[in-house]
DRENZA-151256 format. One record per residue: residue in three letters; x, y, z negated of N, C-alpha, C in turn. Coordinates in steps of 0.05 Angstrom, whole numbers. Layout:
BEGIN
Ala X Y Z X Y Z X Y Z .
...
This chain:
BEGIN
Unk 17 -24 0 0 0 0 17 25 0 .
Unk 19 40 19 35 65 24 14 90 7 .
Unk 34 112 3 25 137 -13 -7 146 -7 .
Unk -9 144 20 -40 159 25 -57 143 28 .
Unk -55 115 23 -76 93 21 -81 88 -7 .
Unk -59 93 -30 -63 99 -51 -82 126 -59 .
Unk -75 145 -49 -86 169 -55 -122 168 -49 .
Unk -121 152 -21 -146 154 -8 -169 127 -27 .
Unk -158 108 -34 -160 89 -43 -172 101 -79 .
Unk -164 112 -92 -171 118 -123 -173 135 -133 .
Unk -165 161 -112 -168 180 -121 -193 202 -104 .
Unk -194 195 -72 -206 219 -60 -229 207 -70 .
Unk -244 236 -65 -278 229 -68 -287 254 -53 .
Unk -318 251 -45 -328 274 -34 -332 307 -45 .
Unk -327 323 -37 -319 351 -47 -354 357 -59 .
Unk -348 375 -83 -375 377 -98 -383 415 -96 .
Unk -407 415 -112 -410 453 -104 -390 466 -129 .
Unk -376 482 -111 -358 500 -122 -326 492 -114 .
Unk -330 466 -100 -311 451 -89 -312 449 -51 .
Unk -293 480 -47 -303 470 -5 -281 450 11 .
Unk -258 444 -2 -245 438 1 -228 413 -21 .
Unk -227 394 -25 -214 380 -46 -197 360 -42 .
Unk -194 335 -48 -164 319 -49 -164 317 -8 .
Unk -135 313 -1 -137 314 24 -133 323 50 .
Unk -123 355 40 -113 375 57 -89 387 36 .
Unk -69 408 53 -51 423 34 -53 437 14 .
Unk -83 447 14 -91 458 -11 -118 452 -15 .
Unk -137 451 -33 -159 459 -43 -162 482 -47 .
Unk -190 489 -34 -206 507 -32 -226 511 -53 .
Unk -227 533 -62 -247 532 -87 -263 563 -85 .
Unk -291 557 -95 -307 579 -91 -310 589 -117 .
Unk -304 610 -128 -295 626 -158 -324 632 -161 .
Unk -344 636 -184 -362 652 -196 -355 680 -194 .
Unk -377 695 -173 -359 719 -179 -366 733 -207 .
Unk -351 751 -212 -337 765 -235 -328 746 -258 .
Unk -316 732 -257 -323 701 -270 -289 711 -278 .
Unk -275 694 -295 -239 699 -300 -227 664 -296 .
Unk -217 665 -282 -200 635 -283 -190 631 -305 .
Unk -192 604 -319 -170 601 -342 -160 578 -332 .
Unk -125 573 -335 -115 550 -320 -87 543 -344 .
Unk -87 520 -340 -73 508 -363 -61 480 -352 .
Unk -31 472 -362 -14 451 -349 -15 426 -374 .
Unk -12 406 -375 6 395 -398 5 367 -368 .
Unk 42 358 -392 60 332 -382 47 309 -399 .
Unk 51 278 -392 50 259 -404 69 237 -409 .
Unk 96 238 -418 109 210 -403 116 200 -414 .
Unk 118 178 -407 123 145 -416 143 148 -442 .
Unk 132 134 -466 159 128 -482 155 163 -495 .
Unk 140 187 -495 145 202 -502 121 214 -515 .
Unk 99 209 -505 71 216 -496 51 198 -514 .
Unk 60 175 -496 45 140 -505 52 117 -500 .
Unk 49 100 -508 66 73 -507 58 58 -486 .
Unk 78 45 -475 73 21 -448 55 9 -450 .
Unk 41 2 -473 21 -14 -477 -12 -6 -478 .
Unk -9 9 -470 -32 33 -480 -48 15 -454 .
Unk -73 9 -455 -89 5 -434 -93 40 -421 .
Unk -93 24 -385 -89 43 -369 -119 62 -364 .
Unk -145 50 -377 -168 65 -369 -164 92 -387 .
Unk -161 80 -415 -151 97 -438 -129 116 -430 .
Unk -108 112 -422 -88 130 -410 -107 155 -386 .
Unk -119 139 -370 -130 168 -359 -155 180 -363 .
Unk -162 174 -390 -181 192 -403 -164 213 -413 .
Unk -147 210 -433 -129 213 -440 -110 240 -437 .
Unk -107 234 -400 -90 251 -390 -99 280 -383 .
Unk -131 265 -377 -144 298 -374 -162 308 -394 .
Unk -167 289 -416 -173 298 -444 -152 316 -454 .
Unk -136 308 -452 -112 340 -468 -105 361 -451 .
Unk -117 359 -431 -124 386 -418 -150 397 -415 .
Unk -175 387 -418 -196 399 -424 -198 402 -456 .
Unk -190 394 -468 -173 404 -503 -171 439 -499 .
Unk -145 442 -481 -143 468 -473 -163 495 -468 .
Unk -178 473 -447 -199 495 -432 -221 495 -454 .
Unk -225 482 -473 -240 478 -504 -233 502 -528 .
Unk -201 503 -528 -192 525 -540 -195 546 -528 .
Unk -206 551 -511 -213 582 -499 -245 591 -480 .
Unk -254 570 -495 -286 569 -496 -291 571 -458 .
Unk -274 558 -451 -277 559 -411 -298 530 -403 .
Unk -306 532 -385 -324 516 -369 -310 505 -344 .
Unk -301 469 -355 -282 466 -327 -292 469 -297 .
Unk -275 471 -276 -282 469 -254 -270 454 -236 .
Unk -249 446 -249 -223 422 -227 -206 422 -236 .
Unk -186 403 -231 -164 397 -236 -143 380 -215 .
Unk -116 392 -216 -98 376 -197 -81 352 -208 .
Unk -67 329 -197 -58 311 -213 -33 303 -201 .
Unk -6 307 -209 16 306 -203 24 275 -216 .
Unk 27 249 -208 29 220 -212 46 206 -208 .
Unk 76 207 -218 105 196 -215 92 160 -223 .
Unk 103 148 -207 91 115 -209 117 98 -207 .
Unk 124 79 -225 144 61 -214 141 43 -190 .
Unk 115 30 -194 107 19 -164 78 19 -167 .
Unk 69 14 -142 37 14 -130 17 -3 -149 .
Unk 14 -3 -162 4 -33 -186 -25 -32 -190 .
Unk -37 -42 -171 -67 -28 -156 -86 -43 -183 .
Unk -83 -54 -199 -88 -68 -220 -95 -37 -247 .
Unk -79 -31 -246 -56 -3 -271 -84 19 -255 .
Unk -76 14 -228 -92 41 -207 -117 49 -221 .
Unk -128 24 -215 -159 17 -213 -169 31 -240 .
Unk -158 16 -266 -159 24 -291 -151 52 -300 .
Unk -126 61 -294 -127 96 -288 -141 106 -281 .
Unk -155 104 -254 -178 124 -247 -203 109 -251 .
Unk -212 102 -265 -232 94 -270 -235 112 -300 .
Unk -211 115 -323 -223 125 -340 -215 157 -336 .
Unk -205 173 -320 -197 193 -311 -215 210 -302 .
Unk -229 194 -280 -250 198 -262 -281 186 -279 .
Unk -281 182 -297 -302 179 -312 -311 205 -327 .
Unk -280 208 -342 -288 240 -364 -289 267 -348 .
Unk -277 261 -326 -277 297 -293 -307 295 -288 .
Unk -324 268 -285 -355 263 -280 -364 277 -308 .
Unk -363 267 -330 -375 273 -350 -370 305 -358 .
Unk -352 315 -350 -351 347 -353 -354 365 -331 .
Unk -362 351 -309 -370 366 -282 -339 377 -268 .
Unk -316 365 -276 -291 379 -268 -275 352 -240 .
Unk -277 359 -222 -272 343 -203 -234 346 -194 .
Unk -230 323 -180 -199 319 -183 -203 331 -160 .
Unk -186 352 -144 -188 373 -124 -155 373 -109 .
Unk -138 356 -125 -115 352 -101 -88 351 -128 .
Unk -69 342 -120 -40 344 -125 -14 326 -117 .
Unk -9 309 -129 16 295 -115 19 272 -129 .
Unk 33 251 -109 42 226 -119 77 215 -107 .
Unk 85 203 -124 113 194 -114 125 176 -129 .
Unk 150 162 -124 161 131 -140 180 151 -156 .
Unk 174 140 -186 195 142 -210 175 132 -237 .
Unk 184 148 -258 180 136 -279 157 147 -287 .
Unk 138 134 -299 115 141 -302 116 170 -314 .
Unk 105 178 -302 98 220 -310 70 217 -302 .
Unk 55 239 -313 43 247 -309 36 275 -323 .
Unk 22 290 -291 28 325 -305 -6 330 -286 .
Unk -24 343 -305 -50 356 -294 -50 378 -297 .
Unk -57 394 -280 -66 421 -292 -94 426 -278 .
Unk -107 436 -306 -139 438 -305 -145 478 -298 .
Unk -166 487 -284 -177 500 -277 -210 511 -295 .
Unk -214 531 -304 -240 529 -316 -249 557 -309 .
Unk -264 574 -319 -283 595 -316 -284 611 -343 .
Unk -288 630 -347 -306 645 -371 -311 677 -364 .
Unk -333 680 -373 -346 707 -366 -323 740 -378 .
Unk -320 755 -360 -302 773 -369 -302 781 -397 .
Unk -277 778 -414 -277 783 -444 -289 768 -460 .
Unk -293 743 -454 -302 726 -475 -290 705 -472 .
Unk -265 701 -464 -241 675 -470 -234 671 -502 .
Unk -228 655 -511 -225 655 -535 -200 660 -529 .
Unk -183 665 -557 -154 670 -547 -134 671 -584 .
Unk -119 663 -576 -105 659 -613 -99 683 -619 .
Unk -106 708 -616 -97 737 -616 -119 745 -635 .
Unk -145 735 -641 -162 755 -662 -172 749 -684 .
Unk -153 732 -702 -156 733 -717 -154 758 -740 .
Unk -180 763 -756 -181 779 -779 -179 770 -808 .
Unk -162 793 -821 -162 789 -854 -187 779 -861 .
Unk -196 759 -883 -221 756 -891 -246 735 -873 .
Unk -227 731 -851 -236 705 -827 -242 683 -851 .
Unk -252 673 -836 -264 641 -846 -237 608 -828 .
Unk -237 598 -832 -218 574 -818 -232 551 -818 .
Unk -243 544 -792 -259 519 -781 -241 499 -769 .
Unk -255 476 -767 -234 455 -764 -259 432 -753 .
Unk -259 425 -724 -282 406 -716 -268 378 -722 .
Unk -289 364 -719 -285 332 -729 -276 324 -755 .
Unk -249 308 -747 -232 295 -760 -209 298 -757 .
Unk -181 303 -773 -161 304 -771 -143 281 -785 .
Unk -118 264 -769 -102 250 -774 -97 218 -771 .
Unk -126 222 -756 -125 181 -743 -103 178 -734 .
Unk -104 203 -711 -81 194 -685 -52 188 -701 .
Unk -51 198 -720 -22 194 -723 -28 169 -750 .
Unk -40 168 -755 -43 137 -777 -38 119 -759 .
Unk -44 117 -729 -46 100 -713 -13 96 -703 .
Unk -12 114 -697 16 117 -692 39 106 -705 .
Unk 26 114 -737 49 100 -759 45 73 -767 .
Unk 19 59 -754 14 24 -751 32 20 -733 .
Unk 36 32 -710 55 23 -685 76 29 -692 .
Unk 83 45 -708 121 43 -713 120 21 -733 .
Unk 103 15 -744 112 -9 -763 119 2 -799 .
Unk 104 34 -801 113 34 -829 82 39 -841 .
Unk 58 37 -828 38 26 -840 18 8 -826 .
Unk 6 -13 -850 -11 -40 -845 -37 -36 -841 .
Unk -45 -40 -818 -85 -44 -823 -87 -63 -803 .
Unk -111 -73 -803 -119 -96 -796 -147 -88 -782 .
Unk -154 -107 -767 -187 -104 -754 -198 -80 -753 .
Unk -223 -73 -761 -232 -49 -746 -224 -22 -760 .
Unk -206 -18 -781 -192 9 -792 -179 3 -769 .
Unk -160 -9 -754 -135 1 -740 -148 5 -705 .
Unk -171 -6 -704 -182 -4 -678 -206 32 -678 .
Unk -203 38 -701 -222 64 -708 -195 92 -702 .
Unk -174 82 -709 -153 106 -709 -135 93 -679 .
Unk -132 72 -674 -126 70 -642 -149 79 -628 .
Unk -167 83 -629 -183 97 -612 -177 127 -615 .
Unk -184 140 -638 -175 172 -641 -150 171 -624 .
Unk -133 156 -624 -97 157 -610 -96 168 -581 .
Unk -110 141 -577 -114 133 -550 -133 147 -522 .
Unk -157 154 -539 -180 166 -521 -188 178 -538 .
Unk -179 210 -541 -191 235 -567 -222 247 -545 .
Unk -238 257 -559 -256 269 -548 -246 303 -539 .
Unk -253 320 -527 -244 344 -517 -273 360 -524 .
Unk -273 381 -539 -298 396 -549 -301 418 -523 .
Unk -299 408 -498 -314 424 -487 -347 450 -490 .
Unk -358 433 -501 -392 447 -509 -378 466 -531 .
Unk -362 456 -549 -363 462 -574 -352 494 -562 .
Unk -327 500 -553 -317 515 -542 -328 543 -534 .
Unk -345 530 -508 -365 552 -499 -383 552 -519 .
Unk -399 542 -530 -413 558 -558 -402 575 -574 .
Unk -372 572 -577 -356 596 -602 -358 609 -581 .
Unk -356 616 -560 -358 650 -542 -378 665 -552 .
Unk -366 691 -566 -382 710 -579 -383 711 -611 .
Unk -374 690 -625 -379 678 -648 -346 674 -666 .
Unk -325 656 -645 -305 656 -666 -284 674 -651 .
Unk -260 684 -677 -251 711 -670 -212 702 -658 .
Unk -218 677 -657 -183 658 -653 -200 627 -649 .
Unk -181 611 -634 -184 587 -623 -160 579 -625 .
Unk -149 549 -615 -140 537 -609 -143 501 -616 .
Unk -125 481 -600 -139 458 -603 -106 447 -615 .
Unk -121 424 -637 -109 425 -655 -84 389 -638 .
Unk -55 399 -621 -47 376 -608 -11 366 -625 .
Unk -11 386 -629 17 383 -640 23 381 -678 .
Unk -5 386 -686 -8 391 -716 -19 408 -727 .
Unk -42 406 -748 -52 439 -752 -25 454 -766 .
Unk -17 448 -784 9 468 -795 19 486 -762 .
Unk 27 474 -746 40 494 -731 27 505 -712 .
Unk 8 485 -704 -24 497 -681 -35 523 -691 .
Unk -48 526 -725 -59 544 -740 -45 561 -735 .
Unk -12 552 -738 12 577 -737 13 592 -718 .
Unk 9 587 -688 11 593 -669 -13 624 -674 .
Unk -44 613 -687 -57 639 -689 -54 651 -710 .
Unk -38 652 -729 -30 666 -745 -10 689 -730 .
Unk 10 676 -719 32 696 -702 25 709 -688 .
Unk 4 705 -667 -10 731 -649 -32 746 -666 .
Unk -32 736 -687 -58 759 -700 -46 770 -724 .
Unk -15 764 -726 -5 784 -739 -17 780 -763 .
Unk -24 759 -780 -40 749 -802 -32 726 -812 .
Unk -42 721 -843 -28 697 -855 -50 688 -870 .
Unk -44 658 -870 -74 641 -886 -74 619 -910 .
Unk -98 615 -921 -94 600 -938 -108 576 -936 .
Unk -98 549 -931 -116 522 -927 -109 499 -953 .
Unk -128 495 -956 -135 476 -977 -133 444 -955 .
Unk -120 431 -974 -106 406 -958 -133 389 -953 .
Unk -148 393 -983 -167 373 -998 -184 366 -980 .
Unk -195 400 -976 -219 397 -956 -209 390 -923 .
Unk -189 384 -908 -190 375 -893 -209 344 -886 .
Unk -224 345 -861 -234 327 -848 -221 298 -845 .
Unk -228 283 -857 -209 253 -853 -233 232 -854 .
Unk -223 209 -832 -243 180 -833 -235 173 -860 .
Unk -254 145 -857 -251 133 -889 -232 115 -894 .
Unk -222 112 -857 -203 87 -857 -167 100 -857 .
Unk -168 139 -870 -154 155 -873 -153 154 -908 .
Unk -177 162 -910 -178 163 -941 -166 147 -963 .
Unk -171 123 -946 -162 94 -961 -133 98 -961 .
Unk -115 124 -953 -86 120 -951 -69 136 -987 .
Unk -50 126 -982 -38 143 -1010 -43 171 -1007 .
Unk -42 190 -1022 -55 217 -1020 -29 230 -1004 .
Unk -11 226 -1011 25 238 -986 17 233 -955 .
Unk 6 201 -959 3 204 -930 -16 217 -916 .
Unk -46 213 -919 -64 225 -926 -56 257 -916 .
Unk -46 272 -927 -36 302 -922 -15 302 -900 .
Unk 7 277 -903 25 284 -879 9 281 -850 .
Unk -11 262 -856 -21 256 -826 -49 285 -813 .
Unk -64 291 -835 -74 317 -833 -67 341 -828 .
Unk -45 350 -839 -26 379 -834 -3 365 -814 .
Unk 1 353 -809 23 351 -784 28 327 -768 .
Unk -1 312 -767 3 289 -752 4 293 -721 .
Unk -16 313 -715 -22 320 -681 -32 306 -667 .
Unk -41 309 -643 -54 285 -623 -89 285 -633 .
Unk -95 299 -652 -117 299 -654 -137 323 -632 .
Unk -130 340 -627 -143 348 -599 -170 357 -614 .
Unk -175 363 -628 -200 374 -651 -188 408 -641 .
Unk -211 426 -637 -213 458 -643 -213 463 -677 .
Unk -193 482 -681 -187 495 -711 -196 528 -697 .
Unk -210 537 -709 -220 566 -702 -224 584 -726 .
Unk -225 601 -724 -235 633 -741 -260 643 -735 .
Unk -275 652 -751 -293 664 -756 -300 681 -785 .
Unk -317 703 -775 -323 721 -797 -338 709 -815 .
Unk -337 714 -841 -359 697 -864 -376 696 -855 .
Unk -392 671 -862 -423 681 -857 -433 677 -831 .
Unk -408 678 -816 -423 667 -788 -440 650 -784 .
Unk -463 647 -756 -473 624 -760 -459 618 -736 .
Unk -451 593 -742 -440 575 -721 -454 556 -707 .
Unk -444 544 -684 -459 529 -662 -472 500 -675 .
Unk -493 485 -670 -495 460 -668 -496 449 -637 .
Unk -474 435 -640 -467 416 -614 -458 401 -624 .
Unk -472 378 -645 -464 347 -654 -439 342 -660 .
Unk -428 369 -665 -395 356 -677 -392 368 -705 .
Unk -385 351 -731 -375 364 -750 -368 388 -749 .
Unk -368 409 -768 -348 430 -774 -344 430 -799 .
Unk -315 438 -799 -307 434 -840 -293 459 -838 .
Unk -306 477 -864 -290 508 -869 -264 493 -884 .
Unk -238 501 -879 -213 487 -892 -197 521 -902 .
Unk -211 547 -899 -187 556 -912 -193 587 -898 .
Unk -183 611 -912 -186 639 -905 -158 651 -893 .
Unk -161 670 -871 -144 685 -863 -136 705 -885 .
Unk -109 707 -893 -103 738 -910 -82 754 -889 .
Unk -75 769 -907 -59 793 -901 -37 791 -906 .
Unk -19 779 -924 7 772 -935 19 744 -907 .
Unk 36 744 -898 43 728 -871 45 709 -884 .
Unk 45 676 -866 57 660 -872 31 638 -879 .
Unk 36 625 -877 14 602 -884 21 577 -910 .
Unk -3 585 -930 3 570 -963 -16 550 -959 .
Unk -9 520 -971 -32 504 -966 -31 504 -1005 .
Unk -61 492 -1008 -56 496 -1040 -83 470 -1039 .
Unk -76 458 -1065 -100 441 -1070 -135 447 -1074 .
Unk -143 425 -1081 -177 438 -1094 -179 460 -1112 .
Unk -156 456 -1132 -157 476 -1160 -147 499 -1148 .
Unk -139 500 -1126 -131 533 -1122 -88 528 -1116 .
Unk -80 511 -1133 -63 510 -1140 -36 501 -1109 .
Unk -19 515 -1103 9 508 -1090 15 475 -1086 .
Unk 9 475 -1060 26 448 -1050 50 445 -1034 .
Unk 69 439 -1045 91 442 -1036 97 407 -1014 .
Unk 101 423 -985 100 386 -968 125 390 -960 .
Unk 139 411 -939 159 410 -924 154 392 -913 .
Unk 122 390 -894 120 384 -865 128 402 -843 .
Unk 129 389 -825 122 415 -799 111 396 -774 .
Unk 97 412 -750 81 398 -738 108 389 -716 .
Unk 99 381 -696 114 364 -673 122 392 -654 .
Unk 148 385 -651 172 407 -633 183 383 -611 .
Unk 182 390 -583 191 377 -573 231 370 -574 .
Unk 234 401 -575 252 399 -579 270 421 -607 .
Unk 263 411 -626 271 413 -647 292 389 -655 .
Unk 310 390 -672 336 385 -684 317 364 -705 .
């Protein structure tokens, strides 16, 4: 099977509305909403760095464009397409089938159609970048947070990395605890709805991929603001709870991979119902820097930090 029988084979499909042009030609053609603002966003995936060889391949391409509609989630955008850049060791029409099947399942389920990019022999990569929409001045953006904000936190935080720490081998679970946090790992949900509902409502976004400690951090630094989160009330399964209370907090404040929106809002807000949890975890102040402190109010000292690619 050569490159464009592959391409034509699992990936093309027929071009949809807002789509005049899609996989197939040198570029895709796209018809913009007018007065509408593009929001566009990249992330990498690769082997051995990303997720493990073993990862079933439907799961892998949920996956791949789940942490990029994550993105377009943190800035309350409405996808519209996405391109798919596909480094392959060989043709493994087996691997194929199962990649775009769960790829091309979640682009169906969010109306975001695969609209063109590239394929070639090497080591498994993979790099998307997603396309979305939002009405002028109402992107969310990690820049507005206020003194006296509120700190939201959707779902659950810290499967993905409990899971993670079953696969290195320095924690034990068995039957359906380890199949509840390999799923969070493996196939995270992307709060698209949730997203576009905070438009108008929360005052900072972002999606929580590298750890809340340094994700949160990120809207702390553009809003020129510093906060206070209580460990306690973080969001955790039961098959989290059941862990020693160290781990428990390491995997909540800096596990990552959870792909959950952490947002701001003014007290009191009323916030969206779109069937996903929300847990208030903690207030914006004025003094920089971010303190996590227990239920009693009291200083927790972790010396975590979230995931640096390339940190020392």
């Amino acid at each position: 099977m050569g490159e464009f029988d592959l391409i034509r084979r699992y990936f093309q499909r027929p071009a949809v509305a807002g789509v005049e042009v899609g996989v197939g030609d040198d570029c895709a053609v796209l018809v913009p909403t007018p007065g509408a603002r593009w929001l566009v966003s990249s992330d990498m995936l690769v082997e051995g760095r990303h997720f493990l060889s073993t990862v079933d391949a439907a799961r892998l391409g949920h996956k791949a464009l789940a942490v990029n509609l994550s993105d377009l989630a943190a800035c309350g955008a409405t996808p519209r397409g996405f391109t798919l850049a596909l480094a392959l060791p060989r043709a493994d029409e087996a691997w194929l089938a199962g990649f775009s099947r769960g790829l091309l399942a979640l682009a169906d389920a969010h109306g975001c159609p695969l609209i063109g990019g590239d394929t070639t022999q090497g080591p498994l990569n993979i790099c998307i970048t997603v396309f979305g929409e939002a009405p002028p001045g109402q992107a969310l953006l990690r820049s507005g947070a206020r003194v006296g904000d509120e700190i939201w936190v959707s779902g659950r935080l810290g499967d993905a990395r409990l899971a993670l720490e079953v696969f290195r081998g320095t924690v034990a679970l068995a039957g359906d605890g380890f199949e509840v946090v390999r799923a969070a790992m493996e196939c995270p949900t992307p709060r698209v709805a949730l997203g576009q509902a905070l438009r108008g409502i929360a005052t900072a976004a972002v999606d929580v991929s590298d750890g809340l400690l340094g994700d949160l951090g990120h809207i702390l630094s553009a809003s020129g603001v510093g906060a206070r989160v209580e460990v306690d009330a973080l969001p955790r399964s039961a098959v989290l709870a059941a862990q020693p209370q160290a781990l428990q907090r390491e995997c909540g404040l800096a596990g990552g991979d959870d792909y959950e929106l952490v947002f701001t809002a003014p007290r009191g807000a009323a916030l969206p119902d779109v069937g996903v949890a929300l847990t208030r975890i903690g207030v914006i102040e004025a003094d920089p820097g971010l303190r996590v402190v227990d239920a009693r109010g009291t200083a927790v000292a972790h010396g975590l930090r979230s995931f640096d690619h390339f940190a020392a």
